[in-house]
C-alpha positions in Angstrom: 109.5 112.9 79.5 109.3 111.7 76.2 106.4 111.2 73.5 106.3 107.3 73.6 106.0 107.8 77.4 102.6 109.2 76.8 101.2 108.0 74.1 97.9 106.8 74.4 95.4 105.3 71.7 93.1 108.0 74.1 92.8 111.9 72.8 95.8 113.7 74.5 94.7 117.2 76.1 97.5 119.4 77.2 96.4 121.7 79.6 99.4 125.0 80.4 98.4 126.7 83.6 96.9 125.9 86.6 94.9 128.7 87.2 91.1 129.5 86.9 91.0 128.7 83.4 93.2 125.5 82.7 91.9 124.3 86.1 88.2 124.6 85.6 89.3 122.9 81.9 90.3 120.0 83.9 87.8 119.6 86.5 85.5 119.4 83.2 87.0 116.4 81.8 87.2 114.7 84.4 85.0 112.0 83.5 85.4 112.1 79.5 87.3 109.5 77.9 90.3 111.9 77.3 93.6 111.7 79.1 94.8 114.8 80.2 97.6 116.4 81.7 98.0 119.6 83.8 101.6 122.1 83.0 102.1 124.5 85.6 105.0 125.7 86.8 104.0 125.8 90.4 102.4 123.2 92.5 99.4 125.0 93.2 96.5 126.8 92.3 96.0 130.7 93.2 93.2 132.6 94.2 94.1 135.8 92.3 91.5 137.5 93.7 92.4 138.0 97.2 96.0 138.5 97.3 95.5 142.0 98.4 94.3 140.7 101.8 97.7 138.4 102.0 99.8 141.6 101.1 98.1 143.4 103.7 98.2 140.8 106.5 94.5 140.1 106.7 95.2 136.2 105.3 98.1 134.0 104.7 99.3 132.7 101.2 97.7 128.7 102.1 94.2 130.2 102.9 94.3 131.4 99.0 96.4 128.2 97.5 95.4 124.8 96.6 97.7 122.0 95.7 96.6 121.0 92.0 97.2 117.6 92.5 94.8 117.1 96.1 92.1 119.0 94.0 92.6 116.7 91.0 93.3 113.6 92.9 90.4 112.0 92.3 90.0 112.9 88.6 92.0 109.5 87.5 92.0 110.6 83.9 94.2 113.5 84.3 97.8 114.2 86.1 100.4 117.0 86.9 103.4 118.0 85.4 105.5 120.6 87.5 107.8 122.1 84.6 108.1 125.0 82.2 106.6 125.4 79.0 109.2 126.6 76.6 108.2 126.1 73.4 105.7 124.5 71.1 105.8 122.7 67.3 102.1 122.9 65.7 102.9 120.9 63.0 104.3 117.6 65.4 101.2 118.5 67.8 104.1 118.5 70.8 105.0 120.9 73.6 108.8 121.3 74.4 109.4 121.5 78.4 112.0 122.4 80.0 112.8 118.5 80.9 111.1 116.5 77.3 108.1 116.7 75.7 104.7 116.0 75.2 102.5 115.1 72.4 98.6 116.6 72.7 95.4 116.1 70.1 93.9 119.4 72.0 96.3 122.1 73.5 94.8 124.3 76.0 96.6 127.8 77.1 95.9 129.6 80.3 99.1 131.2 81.4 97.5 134.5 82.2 99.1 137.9 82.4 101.8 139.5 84.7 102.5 143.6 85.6 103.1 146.0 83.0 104.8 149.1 83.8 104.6 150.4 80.3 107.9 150.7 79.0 109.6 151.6 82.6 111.9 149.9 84.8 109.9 150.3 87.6 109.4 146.1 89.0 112.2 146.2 91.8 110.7 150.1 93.0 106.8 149.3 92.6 105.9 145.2 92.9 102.3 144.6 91.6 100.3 141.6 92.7 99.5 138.5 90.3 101.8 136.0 92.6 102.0 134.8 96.3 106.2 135.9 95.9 104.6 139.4 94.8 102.1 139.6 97.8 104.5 138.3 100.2 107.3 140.8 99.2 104.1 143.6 99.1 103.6 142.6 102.6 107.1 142.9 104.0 107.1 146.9 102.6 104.6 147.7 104.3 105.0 146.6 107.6 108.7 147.2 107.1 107.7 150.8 106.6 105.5 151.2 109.9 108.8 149.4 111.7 111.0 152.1 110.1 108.7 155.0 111.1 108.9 153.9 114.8 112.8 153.7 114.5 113.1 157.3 112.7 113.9 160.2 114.5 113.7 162.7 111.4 110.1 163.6 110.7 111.0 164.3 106.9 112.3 160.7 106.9 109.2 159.2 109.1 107.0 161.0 107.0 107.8 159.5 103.9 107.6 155.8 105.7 104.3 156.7 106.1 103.1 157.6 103.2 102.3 154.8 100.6 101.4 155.1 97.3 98.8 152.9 95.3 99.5 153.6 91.6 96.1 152.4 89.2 92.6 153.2 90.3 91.0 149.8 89.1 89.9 146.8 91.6 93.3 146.1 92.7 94.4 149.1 93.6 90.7 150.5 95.0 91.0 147.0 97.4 94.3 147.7 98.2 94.6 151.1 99.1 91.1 150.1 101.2 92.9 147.7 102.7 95.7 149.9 103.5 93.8 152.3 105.2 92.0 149.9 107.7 95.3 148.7 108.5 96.9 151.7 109.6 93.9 153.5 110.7 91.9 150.5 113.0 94.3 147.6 113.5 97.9 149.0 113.9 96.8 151.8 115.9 97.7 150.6 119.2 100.6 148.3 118.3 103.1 151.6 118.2 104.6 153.7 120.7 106.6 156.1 118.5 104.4 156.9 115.9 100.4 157.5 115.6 99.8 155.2 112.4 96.6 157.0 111.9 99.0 160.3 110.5 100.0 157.2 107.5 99.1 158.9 103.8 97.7 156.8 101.5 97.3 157.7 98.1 95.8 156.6 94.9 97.0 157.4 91.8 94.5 157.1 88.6 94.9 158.6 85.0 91.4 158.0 84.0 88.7 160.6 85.4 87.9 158.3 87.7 88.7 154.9 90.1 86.9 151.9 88.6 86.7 153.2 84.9 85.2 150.1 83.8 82.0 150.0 86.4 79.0 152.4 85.9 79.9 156.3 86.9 77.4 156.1 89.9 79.6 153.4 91.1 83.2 154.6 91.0 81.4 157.8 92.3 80.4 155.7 95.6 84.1 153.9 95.4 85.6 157.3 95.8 83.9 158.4 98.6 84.2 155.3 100.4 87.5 155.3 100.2 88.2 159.3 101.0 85.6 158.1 104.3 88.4 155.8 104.9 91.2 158.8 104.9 92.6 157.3 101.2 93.6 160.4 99.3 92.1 159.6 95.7 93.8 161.5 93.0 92.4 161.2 89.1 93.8 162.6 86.3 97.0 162.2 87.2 99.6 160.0 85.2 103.2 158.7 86.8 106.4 159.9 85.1 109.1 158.2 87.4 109.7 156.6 90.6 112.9 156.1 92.3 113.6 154.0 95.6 112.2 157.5 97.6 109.9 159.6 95.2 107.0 159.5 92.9 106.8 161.7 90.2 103.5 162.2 88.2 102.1 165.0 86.4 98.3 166.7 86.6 97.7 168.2 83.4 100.2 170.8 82.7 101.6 170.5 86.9 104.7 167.9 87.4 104.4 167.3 91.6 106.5 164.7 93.3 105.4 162.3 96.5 108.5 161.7 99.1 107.4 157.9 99.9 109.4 154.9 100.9 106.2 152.4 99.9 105.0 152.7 96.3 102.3 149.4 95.1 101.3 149.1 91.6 98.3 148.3 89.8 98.2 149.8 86.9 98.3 147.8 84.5 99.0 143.7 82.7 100.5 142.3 79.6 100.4 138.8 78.6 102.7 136.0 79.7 105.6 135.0 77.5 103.7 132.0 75.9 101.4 134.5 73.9 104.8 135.4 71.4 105.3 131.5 71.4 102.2 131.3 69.7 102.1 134.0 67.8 105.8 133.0 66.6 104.6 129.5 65.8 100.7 129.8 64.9 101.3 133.0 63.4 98.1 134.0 65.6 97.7 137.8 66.3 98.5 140.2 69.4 96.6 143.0 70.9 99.0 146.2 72.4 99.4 144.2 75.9 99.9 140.4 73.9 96.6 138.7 74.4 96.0 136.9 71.8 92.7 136.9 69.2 91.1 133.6 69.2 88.0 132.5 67.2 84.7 132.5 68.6 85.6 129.0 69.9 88.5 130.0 71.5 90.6 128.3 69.1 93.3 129.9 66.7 93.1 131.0 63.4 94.0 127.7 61.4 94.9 125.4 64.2 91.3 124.6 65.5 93.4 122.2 67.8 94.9 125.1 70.2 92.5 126.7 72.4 93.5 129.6 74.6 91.4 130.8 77.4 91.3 133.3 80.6 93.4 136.0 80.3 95.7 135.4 77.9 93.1 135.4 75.1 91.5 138.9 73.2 87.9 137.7 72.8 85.7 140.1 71.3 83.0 138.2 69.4 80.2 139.2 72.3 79.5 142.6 72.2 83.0 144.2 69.9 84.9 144.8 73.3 87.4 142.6 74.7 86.0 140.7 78.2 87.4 141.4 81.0 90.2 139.9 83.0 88.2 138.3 86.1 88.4 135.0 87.5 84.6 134.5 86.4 85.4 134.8 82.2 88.3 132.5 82.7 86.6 129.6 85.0 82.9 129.8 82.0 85.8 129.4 79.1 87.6 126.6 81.1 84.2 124.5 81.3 83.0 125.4 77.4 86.6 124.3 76.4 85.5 121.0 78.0 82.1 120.8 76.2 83.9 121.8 73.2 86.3 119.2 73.2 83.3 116.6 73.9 81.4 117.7 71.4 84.2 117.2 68.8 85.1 113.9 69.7 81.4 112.8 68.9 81.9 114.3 65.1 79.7 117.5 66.2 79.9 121.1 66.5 79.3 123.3 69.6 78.1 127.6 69.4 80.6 130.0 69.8 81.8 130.8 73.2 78.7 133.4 75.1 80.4 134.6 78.3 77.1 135.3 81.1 78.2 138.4 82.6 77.2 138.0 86.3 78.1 141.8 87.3 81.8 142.5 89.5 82.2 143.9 92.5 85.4 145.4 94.7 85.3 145.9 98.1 86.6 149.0 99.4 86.5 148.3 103.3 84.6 146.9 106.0 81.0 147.4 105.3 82.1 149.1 102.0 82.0 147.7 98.5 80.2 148.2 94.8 78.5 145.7 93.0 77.6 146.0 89.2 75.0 143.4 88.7 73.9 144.7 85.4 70.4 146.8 85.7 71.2 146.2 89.6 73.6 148.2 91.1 74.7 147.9 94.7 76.8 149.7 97.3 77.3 149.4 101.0 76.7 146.7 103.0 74.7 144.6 101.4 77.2 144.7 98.2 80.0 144.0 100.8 77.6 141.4 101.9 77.5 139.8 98.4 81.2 140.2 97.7 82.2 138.3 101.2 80.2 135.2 100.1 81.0 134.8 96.1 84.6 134.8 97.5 84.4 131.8 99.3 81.9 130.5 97.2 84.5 130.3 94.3 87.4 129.6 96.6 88.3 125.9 95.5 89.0 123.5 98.2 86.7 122.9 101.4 89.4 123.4 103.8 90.1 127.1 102.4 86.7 128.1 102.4 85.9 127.3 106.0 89.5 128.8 106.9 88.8 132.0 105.5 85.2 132.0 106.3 86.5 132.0 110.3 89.1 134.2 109.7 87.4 137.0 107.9 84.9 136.1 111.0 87.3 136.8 113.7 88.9 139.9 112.0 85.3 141.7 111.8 84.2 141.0 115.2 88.0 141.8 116.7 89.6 144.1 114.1 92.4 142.3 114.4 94.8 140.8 111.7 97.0 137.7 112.2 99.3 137.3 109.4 101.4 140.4 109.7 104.6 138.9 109.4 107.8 140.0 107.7 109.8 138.0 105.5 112.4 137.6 103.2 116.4 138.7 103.2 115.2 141.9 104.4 113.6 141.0 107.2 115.7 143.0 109.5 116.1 146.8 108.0 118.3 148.9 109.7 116.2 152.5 108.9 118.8 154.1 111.1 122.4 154.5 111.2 123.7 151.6 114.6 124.7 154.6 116.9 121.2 156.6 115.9 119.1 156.4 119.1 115.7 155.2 119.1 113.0 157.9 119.8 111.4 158.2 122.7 107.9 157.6 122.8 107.0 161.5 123.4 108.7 162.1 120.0 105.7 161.6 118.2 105.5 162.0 114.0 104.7 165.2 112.8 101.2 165.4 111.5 100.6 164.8 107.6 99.3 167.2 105.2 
């Protein structure tokens, strides 16, 4: 793909990432006398948001994906590149892909952020959750680990298959370990013969003073509760040291304890995708501690008005001295003003600085269980769960997935049941026990947890 190929007397937009961001960009320009095209190294757009409900069997990874080009189709101004952003040259206006280049007027960066584990080599011992590999491979643990209690006959050993351990107290990991505990308490319990799923431990781990740090104190208050109603042990204060393929070690004040688990989910934390030291390499644009980088109040970079990067990936701290949050909403309000602001430069006119309307966040805990921060309204319960079911599939892109989900989430509160529990993967078969071990009986039941 060369630059002659796409040359156009038209302004050239560049859009990196299919997500929230970059696709709401799009969707913008759809009708502006712009051609545009869409980098993204997968074929499809993500609903971040629930990916906790794939990794714990309640939806499957298409009820949360989109093909990018079905939802663009009929936007004839833009298309889709599947390829790799490498590199880019400011100066020449081009981005280097893995296979050619492109030339852009307006560059637009969404790449978002993937797990950080601070420092540790923790990824192959803990997977977090920003991709449907990462969900689907979250998945497989854990029903690998119910399969592997049933075949154990030590109860040291069983125990630790049934303990699983959700390290970060934020959204994520509050929905998760929810998740978790509806799953092994309510719809696994009669699928076993060996084991009593409802003696699983679920824990979650939290260094702040409390789960949800960034909601009101009222409302992590009600999170924590909710979640101990659902038998989730929720411990704050207390910072991980090191995990290995069967322990978690972590340390309460002055006390070092460790956790015998086989399970261990994380959620404690992002950094920035690789293309925010591209930038900051080539724009010279700077870095916060976890790589975001600090745009303008238009998004844009310090002397090269031309690059906007949104979602995520940017620092933005012009409303209010604190950086916004990482939700889908932030990234989907910058992807549309990035569209108004490249309008409203190619009539010769200037647009306000970026003003994010905060319209509150909300994490489910369980069924009938969530928070909602709706600035001086402040929700728990049912009606927040309520609220939370519907903006979901309200913001879920295509028809087809809303109306999917919308009947599934139907059938799995009125039956309590869970259809995509499947395993997958080169692990798929896990041998727990050595071939000549015998299989318990089913009067061999797990000892109780503590």
């Amino acid at each position: 793909m060369s630059d002659d190929a796409n040359h156009s007397s038209r302004h050239q937009v560049v859009i990196v990432g299919g997500g929230f961001g970059g696709l709401y960009a799009a969707k913008a320009l759809c009708r502006t006398p712009v051609d545009i095209t869409l980098i993204d190294k997968r074929n499809f757009h993500l609903f971040q948001p629930l990916l906790y409900q794939v990794a714990t069997g309640r939806l499957s990874p298409g009820d949360i994906s989109s093909p990018l080009r079905a939802v663009l189709s009929h936007s004839k101004n833009t298309k889709v590149v599947m390829d790799e952003v490498t590199d880019i040259d400011p100066e020449q206006r081009q981005v280097k892909l893995r296979e050619g280049t492109l030339a852009y007027d307006t560059l637009i960066v969404a790449t978002g952020v993937s797990h950080h584990y601070f420092g540790k080599d923790w990824g192959a011992l803990a997977p977090g959750l920003k991709t449907i590999e990462d969900a689907v491979e979250m998945r497989r643990r854990i029903f690998l680990a119910f399969e592997s209690a049933e075949k154990e006959t030590d109860p040291v050993k069983r125990q630790a298959w049934l303990t699983f351990v959700v390290v970060g107290g934020g959204p994520t990991g509050v929905e998760l370990a929810g998740a978790l505990a509806e799953l092994a308490y309510h719809t696994l319990k009669q699928d076993f013969r060996n084991i009593d799923t409802s003696e699983t431990r679920i824990l979650l781990l939290e260094g702040m003073d409390r789960v949800l740090p960034p909601y009101p104190p009222e409302l992590s208050a009600e999170a924590a509760t909710s979640l101990q109603k659902l038998g989730v042990i929720v411990q704050t204060q207390t910072l991980v040291t090191d995990i290995d393929d069967q322990t978690v070690t972590f340390r309460q004040g002055d006390r070092t304890d460790q956790i015998p688990t086989r399970t261990i989910l994380w959620a404690a934390g992002v950094k920035a995708s690789g293309m925010s030291q591209v930038l900051a390499e080539r724009t010279g644009a700077s870095l916060d501690r976890v790589g975001r980088v600090m745009v303008e109040p238009d998004l844009s970079l310090p002397n090269h008005p031309n690059i906007l990067v949104l979602g995520d990936l940017a620092h933005y701290t012009h409303q209010g001295g604190t950086p916004l949050p990482g939700i889908a909403a932030v990234a989907m309000q910058q992807g549309s003003y990035a569209a108004k602001l490249i309008r409203t430069r190619l009539r010769q006119q200037t647009l306000p600085a970026f003003r994010y309307s905060d319209g509150g966040s909300m994490a489910v805990i369980g069924r009938h269980a969530a928070v909602a921060n709706l600035g001086k309204v402040k929700l728990s319960g049912m009606l927040a769960w309520f609220i939370w079911v519907f903006v979901h599939i309200y913001y879920l892109i295509e028809f087809d997935n809303k109306l999917l989900v919308m009947i599934q989430w139907g059938w799995h509160y009125v039956t309590g049941k869970q259809g995509s529990r499947l395993i997958t993967g080169k692990d798929a078969i896990l041998a727990s026990n050595p071939p000549d071990t015998p299989i318990p009986k089913p009067s061999d039941q797990a000892v109780t947890l503590s």
